[in-house]
BALUM-925097 format. One record per residue (C-alpha): x, y, z; residue in one letter; residue number from 1. Coordinates in nm, 3 decimals. Example, Ala and Ser with C-alpha at 12.3 -4.5 7.8 and 13.67 -1.06 7.14 Angstrom:
BEGIN
<<1.230,-0.450,0.780>,'A',1>;
<<1.367,-0.106,0.714>,'S',2>;
***
This chain:
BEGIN
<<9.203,12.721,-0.292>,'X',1>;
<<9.485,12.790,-0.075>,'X',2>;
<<9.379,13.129,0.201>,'X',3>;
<<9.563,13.283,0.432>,'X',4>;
<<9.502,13.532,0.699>,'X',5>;
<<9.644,13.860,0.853>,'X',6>;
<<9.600,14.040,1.118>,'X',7>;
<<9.702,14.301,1.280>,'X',8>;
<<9.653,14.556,1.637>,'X',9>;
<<9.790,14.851,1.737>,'X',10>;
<<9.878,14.968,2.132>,'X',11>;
<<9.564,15.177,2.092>,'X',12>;
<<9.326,15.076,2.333>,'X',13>;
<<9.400,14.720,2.190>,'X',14>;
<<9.497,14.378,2.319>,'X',15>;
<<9.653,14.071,2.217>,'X',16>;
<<9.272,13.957,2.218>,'X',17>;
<<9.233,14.168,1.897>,'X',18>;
<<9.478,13.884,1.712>,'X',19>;
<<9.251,13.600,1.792>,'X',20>;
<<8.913,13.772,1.700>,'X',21>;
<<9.034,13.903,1.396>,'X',22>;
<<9.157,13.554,1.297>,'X',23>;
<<8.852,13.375,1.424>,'X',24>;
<<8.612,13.612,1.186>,'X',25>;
<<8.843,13.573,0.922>,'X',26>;
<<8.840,13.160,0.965>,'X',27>;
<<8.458,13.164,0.950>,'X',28>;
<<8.432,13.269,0.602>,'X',29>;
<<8.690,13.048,0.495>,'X',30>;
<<8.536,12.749,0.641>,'X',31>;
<<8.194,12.937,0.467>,'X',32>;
<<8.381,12.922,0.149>,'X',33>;
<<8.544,12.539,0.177>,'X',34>;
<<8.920,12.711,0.116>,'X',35>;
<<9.254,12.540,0.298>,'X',36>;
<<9.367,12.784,0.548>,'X',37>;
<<9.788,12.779,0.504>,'X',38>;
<<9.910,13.035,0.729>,'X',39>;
<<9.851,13.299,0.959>,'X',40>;
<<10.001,13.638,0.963>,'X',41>;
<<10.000,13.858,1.288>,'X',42>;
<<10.172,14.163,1.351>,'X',43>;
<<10.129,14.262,1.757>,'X',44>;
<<10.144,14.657,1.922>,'X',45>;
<<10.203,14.768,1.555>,'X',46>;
<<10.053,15.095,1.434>,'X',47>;
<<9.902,15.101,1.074>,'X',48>;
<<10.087,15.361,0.930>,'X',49>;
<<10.389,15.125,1.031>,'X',50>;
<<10.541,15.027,0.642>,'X',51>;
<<10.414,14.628,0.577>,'X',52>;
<<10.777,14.588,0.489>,'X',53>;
<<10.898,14.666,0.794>,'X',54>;
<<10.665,14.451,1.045>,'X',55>;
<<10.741,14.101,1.110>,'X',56>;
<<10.458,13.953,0.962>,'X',57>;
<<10.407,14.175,0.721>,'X',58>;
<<10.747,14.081,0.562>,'X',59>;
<<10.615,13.730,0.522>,'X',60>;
<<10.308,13.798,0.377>,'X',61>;
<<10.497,13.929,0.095>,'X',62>;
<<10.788,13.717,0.060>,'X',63>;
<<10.501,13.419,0.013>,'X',64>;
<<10.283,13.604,-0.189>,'X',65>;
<<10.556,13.676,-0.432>,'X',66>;
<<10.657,13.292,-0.423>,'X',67>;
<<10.232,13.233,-0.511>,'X',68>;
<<10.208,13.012,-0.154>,'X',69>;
<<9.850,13.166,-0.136>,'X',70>;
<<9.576,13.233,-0.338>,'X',71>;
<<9.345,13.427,-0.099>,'X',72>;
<<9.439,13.688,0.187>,'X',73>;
<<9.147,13.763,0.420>,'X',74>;
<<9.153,14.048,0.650>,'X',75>;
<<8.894,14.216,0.906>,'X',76>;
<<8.938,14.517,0.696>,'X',77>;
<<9.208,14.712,0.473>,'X',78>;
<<9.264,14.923,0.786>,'X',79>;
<<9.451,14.581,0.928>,'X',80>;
<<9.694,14.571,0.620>,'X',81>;
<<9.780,14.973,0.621>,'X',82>;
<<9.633,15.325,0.725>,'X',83>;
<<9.854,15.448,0.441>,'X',84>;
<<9.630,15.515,0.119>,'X',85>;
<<9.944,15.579,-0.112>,'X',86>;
<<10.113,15.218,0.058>,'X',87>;
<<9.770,15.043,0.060>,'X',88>;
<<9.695,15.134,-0.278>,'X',89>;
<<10.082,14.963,-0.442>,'X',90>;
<<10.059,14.658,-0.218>,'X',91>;
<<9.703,14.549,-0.290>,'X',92>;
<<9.787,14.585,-0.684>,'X',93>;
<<10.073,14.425,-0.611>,'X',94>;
<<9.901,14.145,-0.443>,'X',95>;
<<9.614,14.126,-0.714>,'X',96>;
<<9.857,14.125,-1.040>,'X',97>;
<<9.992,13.804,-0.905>,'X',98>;
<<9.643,13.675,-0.909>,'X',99>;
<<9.526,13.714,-0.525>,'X',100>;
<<9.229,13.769,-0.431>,'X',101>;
<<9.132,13.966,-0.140>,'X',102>;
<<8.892,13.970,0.088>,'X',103>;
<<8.834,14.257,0.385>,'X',104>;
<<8.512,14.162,0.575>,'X',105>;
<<8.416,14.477,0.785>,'X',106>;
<<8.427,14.684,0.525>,'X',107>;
<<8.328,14.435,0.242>,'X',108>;
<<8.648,14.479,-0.007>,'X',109>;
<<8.649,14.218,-0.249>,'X',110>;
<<8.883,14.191,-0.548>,'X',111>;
<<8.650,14.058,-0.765>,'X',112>;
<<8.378,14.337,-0.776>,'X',113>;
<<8.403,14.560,-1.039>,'X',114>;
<<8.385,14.876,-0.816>,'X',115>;
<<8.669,14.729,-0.612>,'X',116>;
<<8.917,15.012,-0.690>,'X',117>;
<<8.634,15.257,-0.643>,'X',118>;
<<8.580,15.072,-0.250>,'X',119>;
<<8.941,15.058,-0.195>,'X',120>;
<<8.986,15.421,-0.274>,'X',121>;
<<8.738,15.502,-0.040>,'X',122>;
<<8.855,15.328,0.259>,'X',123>;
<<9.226,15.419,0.224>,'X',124>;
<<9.091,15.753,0.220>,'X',125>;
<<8.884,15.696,0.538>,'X',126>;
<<9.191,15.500,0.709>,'X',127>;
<<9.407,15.747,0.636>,'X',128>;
<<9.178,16.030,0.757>,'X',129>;
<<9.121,15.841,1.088>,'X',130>;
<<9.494,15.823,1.139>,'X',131>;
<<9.566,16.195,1.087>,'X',132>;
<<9.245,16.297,1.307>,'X',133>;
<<9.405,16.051,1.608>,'X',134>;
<<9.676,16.209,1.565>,'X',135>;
<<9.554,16.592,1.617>,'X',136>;
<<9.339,16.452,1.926>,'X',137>;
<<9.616,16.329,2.060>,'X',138>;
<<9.824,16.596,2.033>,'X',139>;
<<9.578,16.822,2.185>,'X',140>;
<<9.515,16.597,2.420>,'X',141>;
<<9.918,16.645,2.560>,'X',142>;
<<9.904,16.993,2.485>,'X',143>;
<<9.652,17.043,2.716>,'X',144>;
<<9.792,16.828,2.979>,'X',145>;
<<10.119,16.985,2.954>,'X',146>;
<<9.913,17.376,3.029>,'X',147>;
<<9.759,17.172,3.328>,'X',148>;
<<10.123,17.107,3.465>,'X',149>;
<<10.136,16.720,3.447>,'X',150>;
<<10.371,16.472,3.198>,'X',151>;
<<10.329,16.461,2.847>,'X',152>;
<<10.570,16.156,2.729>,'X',153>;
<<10.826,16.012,2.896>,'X',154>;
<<11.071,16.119,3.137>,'X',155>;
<<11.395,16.215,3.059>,'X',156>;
<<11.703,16.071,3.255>,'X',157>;
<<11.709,16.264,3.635>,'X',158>;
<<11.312,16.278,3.652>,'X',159>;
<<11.034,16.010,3.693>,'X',160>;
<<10.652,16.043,3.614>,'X',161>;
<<10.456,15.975,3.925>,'X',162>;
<<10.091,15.881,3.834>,'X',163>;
<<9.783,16.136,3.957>,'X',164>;
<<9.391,16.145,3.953>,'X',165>;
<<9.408,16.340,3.647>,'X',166>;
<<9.751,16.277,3.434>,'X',167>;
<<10.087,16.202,3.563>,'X',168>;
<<10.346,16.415,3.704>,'X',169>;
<<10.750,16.493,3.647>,'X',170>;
<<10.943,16.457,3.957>,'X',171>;
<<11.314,16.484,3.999>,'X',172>;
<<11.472,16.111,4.080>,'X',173>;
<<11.721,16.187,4.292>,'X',174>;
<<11.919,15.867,4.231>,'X',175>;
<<11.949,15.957,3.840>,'X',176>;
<<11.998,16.368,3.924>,'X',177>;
<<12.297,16.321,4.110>,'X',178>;
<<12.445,16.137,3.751>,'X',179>;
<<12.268,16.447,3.540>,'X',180>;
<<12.528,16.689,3.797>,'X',181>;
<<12.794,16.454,3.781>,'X',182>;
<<12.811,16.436,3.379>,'X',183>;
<<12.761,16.849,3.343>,'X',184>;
<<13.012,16.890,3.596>,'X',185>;
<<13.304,16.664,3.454>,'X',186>;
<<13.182,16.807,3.100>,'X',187>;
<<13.197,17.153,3.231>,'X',188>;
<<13.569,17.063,3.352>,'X',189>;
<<13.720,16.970,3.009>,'X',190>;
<<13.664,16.579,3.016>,'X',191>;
<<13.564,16.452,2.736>,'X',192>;
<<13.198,16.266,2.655>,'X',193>;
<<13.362,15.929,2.567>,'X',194>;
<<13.537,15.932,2.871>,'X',195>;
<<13.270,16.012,3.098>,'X',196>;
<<13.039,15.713,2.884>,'X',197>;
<<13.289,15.513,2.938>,'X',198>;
<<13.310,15.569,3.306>,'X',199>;
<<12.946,15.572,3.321>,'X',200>;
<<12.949,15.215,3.154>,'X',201>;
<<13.243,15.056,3.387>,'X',202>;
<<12.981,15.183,3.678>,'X',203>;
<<12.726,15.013,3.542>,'X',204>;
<<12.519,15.315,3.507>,'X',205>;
<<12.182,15.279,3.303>,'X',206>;
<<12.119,15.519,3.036>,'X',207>;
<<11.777,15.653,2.966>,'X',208>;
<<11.677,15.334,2.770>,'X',209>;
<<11.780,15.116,3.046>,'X',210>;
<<12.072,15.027,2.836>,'X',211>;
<<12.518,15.159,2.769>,'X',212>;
<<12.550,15.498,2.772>,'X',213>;
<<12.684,15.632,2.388>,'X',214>;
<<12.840,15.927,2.351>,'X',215>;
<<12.554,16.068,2.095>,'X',216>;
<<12.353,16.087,2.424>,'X',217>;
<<12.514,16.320,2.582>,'X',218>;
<<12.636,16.562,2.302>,'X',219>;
<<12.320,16.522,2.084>,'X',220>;
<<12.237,16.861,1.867>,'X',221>;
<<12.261,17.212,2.067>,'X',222>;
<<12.017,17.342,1.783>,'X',223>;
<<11.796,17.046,1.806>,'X',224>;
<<11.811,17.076,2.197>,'X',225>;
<<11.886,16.702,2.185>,'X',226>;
<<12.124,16.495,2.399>,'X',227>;
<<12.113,16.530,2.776>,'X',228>;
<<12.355,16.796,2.796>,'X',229>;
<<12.111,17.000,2.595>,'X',230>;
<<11.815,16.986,2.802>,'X',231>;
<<11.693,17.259,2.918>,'X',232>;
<<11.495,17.097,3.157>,'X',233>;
<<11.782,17.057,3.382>,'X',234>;
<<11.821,17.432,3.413>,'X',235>;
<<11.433,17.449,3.522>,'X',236>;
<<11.348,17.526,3.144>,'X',237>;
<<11.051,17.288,3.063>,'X',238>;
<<11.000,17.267,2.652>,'X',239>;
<<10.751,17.111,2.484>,'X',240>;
<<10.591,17.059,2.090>,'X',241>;
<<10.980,17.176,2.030>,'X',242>;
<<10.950,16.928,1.675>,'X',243>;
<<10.727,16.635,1.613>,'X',244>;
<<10.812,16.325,1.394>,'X',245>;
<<10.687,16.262,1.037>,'X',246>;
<<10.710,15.939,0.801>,'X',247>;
<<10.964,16.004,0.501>,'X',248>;
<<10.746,15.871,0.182>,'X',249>;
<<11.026,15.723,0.013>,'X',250>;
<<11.211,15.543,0.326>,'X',251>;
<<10.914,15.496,0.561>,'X',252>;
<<11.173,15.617,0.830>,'X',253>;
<<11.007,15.866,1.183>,'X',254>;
<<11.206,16.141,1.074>,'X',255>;
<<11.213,16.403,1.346>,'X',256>;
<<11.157,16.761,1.202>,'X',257>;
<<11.165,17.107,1.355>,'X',258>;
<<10.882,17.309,1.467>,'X',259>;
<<10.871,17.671,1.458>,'X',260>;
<<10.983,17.821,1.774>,'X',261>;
<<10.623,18.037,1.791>,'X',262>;
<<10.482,17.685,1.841>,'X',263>;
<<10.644,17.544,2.121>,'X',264>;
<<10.520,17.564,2.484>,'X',265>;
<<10.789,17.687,2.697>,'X',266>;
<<10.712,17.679,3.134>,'X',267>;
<<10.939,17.822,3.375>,'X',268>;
<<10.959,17.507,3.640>,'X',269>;
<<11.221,17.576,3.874>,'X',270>;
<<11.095,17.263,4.053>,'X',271>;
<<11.248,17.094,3.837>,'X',272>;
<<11.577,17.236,3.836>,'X',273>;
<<11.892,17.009,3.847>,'X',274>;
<<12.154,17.188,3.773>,'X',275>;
<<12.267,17.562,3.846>,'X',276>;
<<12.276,17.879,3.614>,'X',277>;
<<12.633,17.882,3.661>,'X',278>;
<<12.723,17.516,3.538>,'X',279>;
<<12.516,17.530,3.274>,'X',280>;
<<12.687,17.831,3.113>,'X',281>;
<<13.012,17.669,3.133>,'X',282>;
<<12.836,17.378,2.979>,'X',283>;
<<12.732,17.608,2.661>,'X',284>;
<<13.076,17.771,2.664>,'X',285>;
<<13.270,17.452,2.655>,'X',286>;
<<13.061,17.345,2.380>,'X',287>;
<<13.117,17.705,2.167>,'X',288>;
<<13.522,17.633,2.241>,'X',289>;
<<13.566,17.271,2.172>,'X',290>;
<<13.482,17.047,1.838>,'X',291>;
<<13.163,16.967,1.952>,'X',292>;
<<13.056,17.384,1.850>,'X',293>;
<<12.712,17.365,1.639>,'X',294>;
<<12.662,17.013,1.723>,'X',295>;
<<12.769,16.894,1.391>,'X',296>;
<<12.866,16.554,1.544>,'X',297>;
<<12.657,16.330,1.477>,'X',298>;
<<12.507,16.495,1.157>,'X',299>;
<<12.632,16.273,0.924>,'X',300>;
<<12.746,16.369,0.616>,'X',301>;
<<12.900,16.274,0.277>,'X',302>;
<<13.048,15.883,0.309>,'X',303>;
<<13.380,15.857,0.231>,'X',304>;
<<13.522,15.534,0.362>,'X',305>;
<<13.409,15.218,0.170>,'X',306>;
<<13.306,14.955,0.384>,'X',307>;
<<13.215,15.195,0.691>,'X',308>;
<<12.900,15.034,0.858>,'X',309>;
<<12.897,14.746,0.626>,'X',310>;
<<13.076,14.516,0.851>,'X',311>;
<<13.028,14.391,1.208>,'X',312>;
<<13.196,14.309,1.503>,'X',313>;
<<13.245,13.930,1.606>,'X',314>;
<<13.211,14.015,1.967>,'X',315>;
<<12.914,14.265,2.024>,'X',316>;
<<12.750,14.251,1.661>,'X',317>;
<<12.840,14.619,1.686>,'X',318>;
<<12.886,14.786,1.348>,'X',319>;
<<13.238,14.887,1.231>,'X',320>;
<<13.344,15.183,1.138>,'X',321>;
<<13.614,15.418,1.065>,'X',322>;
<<13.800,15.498,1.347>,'X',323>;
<<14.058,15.676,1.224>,'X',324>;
<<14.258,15.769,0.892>,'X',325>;
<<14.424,15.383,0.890>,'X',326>;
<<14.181,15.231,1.044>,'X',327>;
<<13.814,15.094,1.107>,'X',328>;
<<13.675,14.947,1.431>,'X',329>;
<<13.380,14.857,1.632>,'X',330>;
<<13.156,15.187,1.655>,'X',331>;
<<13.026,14.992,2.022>,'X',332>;
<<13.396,15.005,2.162>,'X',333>;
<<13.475,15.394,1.989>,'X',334>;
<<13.123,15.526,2.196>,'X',335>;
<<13.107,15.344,2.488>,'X',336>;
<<13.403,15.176,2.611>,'X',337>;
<<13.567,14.876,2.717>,'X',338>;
<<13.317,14.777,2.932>,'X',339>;
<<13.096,14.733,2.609>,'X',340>;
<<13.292,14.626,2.422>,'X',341>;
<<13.750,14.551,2.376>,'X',342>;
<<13.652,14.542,1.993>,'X',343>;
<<13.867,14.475,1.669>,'X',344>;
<<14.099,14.748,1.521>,'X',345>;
<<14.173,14.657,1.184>,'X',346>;
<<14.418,14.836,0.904>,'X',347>;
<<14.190,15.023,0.706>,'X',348>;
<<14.376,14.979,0.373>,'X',349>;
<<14.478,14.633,0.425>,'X',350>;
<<14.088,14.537,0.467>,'X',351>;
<<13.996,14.645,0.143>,'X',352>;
<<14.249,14.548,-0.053>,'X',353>;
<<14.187,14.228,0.079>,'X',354>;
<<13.830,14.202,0.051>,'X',355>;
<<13.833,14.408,-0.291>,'X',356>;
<<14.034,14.117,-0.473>,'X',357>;
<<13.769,13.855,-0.297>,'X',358>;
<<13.516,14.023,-0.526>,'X',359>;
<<13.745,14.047,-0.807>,'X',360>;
<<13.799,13.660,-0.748>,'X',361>;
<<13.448,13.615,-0.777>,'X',362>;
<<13.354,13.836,-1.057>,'X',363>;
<<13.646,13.633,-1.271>,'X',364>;
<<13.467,13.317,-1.240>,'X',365>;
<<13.409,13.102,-1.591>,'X',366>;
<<13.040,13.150,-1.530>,'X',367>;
<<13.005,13.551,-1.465>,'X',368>;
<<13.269,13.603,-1.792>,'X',369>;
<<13.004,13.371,-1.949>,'X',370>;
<<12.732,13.581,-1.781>,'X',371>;
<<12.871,13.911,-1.897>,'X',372>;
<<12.926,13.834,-2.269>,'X',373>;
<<12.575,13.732,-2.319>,'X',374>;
<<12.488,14.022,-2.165>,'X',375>;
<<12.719,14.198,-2.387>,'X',376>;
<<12.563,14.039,-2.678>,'X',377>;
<<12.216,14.109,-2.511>,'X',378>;
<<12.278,14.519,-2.545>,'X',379>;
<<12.455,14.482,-2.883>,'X',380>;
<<12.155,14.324,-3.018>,'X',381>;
<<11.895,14.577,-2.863>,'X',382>;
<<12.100,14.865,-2.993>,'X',383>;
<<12.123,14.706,-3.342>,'X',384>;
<<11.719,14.671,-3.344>,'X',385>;
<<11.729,14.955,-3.255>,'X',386>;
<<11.927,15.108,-3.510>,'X',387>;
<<11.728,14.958,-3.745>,'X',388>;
<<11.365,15.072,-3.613>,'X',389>;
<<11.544,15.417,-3.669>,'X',390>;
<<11.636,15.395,-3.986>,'X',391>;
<<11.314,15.232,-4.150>,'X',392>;
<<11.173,15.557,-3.937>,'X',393>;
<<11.388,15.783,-4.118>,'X',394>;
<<11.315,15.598,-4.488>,'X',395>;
<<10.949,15.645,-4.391>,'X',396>;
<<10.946,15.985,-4.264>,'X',397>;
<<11.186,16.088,-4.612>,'X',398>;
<<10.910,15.919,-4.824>,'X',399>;
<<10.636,16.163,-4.667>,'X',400>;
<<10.828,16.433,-4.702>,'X',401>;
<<10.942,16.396,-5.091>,'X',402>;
<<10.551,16.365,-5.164>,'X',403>;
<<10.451,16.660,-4.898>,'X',404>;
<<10.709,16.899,-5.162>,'X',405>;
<<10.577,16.762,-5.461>,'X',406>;
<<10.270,16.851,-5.341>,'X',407>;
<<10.386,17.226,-5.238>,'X',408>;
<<10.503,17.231,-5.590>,'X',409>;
<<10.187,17.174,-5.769>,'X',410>;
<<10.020,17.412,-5.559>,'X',411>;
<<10.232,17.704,-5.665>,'X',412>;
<<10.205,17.600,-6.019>,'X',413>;
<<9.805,17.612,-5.971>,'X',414>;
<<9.800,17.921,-5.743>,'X',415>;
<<10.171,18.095,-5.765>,'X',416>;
<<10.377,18.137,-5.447>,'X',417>;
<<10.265,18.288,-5.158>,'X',418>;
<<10.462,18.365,-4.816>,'X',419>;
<<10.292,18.061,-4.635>,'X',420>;
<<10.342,17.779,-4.910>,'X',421>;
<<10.733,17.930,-4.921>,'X',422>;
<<10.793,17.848,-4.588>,'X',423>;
<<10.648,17.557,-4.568>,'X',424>;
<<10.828,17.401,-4.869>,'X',425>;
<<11.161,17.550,-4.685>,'X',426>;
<<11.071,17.392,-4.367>,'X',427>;
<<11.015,17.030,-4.591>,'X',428>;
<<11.318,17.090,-4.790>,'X',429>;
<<11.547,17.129,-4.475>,'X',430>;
<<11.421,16.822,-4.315>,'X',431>;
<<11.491,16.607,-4.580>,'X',432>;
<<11.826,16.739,-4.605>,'X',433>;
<<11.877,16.674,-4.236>,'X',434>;
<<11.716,16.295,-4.298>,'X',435>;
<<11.931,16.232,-4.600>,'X',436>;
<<12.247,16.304,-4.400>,'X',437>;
<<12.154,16.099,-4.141>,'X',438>;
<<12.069,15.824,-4.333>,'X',439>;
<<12.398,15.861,-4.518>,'X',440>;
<<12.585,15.905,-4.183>,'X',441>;
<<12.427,15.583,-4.027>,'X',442>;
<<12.673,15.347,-3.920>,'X',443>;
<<12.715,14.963,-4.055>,'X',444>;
<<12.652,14.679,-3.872>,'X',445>;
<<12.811,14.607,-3.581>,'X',446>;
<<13.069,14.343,-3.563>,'X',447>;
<<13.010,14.121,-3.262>,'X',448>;
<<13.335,14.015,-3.096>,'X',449>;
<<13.432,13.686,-2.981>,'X',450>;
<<13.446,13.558,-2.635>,'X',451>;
<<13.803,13.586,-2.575>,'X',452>;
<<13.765,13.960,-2.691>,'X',453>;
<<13.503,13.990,-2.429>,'X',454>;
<<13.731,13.787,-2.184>,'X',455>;
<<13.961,13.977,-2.220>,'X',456>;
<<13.794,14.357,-2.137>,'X',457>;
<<13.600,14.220,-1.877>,'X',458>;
<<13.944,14.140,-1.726>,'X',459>;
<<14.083,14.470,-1.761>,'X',460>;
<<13.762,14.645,-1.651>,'X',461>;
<<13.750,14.361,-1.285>,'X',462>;
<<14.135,14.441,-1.275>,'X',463>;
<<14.048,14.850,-1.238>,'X',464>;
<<13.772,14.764,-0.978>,'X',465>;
<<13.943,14.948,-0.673>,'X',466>;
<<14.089,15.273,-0.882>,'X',467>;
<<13.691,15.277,-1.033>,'X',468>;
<<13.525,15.236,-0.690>,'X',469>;
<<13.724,15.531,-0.563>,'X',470>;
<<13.500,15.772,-0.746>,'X',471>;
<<13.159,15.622,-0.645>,'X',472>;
<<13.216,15.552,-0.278>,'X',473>;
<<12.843,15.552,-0.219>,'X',474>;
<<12.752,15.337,-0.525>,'X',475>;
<<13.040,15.107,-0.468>,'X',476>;
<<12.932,15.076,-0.086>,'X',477>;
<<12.569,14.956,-0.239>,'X',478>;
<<12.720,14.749,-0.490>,'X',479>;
<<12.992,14.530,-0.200>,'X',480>;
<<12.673,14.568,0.019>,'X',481>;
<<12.436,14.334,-0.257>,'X',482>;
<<12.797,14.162,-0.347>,'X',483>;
<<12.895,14.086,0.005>,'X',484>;
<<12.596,14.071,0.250>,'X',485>;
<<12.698,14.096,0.610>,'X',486>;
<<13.063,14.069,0.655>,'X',487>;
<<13.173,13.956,1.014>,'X',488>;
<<13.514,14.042,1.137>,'X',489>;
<<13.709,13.847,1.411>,'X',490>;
<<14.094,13.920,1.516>,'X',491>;
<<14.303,13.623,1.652>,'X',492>;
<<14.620,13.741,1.807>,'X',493>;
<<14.735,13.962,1.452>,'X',494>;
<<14.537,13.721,1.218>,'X',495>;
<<14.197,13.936,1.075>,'X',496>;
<<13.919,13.711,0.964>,'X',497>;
<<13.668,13.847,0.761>,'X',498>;
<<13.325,13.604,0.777>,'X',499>;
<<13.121,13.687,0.463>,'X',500>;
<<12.726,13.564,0.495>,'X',501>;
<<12.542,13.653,0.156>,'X',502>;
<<12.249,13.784,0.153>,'X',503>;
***
């Protein structure tokens, strides 16, 4: 039998160690069992409640279980494959409808016992537990560094953590402050945020991720307190447990969500102070006076261009977006300059006509007319079985119902009417009269056209593609998104290439 392994460690209080142990327990009950080791899965500094789908080994694992390259995945535990017990729970049925068995030695999970869902219940359970009670230590663990006066994350641009005996502590850099009073100041004096990224970027200045600066990091959210001209730190304001960051059950996503202002843990450290009362307040008027008032940049909101963030650009891999009301261009060179990126500027209108009639090309191929009229015949077939599963239904059900009022009628011969047998011989009589017209309303077979018929809509409908994508933008966008895969676009002098790579 063909076995494979996975394995997994997180950054907690793990090593790159943990990869080779795990593997070399999980190789000594294969040998044990005489199975053909084919691969081995790892997944490095990756937390368990991490989506499988979304780590790098993890994607192959299922990929090669779904093409049955395996036969037997051995783990150290459950805990390796997911802390999740709602994600744990669909991938191991997953894995164990295509006929894998699966094997978690420390906590002695096998497929094959009977009481295997009863086990795996258990230890999801216990896994996920463990992750939720980490997470509360931890958390109290910050929260009580951050009443003791020292670091609890890391530091934001202007400030450095400076390790102590007992935690680390936030001191101003001096280097990065003067940049934190050079940004509010130029702010403060009408310039614009994509001007002053883009000067930062021409100087070479590293943002807070050692990376460009964009302009999302400065302007961020005024509500959310996010973006550096919204820290409050600055002003000698330290803020923290202001929201925390939960996993979306659908997506999988961090999503970071709001916590109530009675829980956050507000310090007055004037220490820390970087910019003056005064600048900041023409900071927070500047914002209330110009479009960046309520922070709605950066929001997002209902998509209205087609191919927005579908495409890329040829010389930073930067997506492209709409720039304007004519046009769409690299998102890189829009928020962060030149120096990032010169970017493509293409005619907004132009781009998807043209690559709207590629599709339309594509969709009028012999084989997808072909494709669509036996699909065509396909539905037209399940409706007519259906049809007729109805009406055999209906002749059944107006069968019944003739004997249940025969019935009614011998019982008020025997015992006369009475207010119960009335109603229900009403209540029999109307059905049947609803049945009957039914029946009689029921339409003949249908006629199934001929392939040139069929051509022919199929035609019109392809033709009608652009005026019918206009009403769905955001189901058209995932349609040319599974159509299209990534779409590159280069400019040569005034000649647009579009480079299409399906997915």
């Amino acid at each position: 039998m063909k076995a494979v392994v996975y394995a997994r460690y997180s950054s907690d209080k793990q090593s790159e160690s943990s990869i080779d142990d795990q593997v070399r327990l999980c190789n000594v009950r294969i040998d044990f069992e005489g199975w053909l080791i084919t691969a081995v899965y790892k997944d490095e500094s990756v937390s368990g409640s991490t989506p499988v789908a979304q780590r790098i080994g993890g994607v192959q694992l299922l990929a090669d279980a779904a093409a049955s390259k395996f036969e037997v995945l051995v783990l150290e535990g459950l805990d390796r494959l997911s802390r999740d017990l709602v994600e744990q729970e669909t991938i191991i049925r997953r894995l164990e409808h295509k006929g894998i068995r699966i094997l978690g030695l420390a906590d002695g999970y096998d497929s094959q016992q009977s009481s295997r869902q009863l086990v795996r219940g258990m230890r999801g359970l216990i896994n996920e537990m463990y992750l939720e009670d980490l997470k509360k230590k931890t958390h109290r663990g910050m929260s009580g560094q951050v009443a003791r006066g020292f670091a609890a994350g890391a530091a934001a641009f202007g400030y450095r953590n400076v390790r102590m005996e007992n935690g680390s502590n936030i001191e101003i850099d001096s280097e990065a402050a003067k940049w934190v009073r050079w940004i509010f100041e130029e702010f403060a004096s009408g310039r614009s945020c994509k001007s002053i990224v883009c000067e930062l970027n021409e100087k070479q200045v590293k943002s807070p991720r050692g990376s460009s600066w964009g302009v999302s990091g400065l302007y961020g959210s005024p509500d959310k307190g996010s973006g550096l001209l919204n820290n409050e730190l600055y002003r000698g304001l330290h803020i923290w447990n202001r929201s925390q960051w939960l996993k979306d059950p659908d997506s999988g996503k961090r999503v970071r969500v709001e916590r109530p202002k009675s829980e956050w843990c507000i310090n007055q450290r004037d220490d820390l102070r970087i910019v003056s009362d005064d600048l900041w307040k023409k900071v927070r008027a500047r914002f209330k006076e110009s479009r960046y008032k309520g922070g709605t940049k950066g929001k997002g909101g209902r998509v209205r261009s087609l191919l927005s963030g579908l495409m890329s650009c040829s010389k930073c891999n930067g997506p492209i977006v709409v720039v304007s009301s004519h046009s769409y261009g690299c998102s890189n060179h829009m928020n962060r300059g030149d120096s990032i990126c010169t970017g493509v500027n293409v005619n907004r209108k132009h781009v998807e006509q043209v690559l709207l009639s590629e599709i339309q090309n594509i969709l009028l191929s012999q084989e997808l007319i072909e494709y669509a009229y036996l699909e065509t015949l396909k539905a037209i077939n399940e409706i007519t079985n259906s049809e007729e599963e109805s009406h055999k239904a209906l002749l059944s059900r107006l069968e019944e119902l003739e004997k249940e009022i025969g019935h009614y009628i011998e019982a008020i011969g025997a015992v006369g009417m009475s207010d119960a047998i009335a109603k229900k011989l009403k209540e029999a009589e109307t059905e049947k009269i609803r049945i009957e017209d039914e029946l009689t309303q029921s339409s003949d077979a249908i006629e199934l056209p001929d392939l040139e018929e069929i051509k022919h809509l199929y035609k019109v409908m392809v033709s009608n593609l652009q005026e019918a994508f206009k009403g769905e933008i955001s189901e058209a966008r995932n349609c040319l998104k599974d159509l299209l895969g990534e779409i590159e676009i280069e400019k040569k002098g005034e000649e647009v290439y579009a480079h299409i790579k399906p997915n």
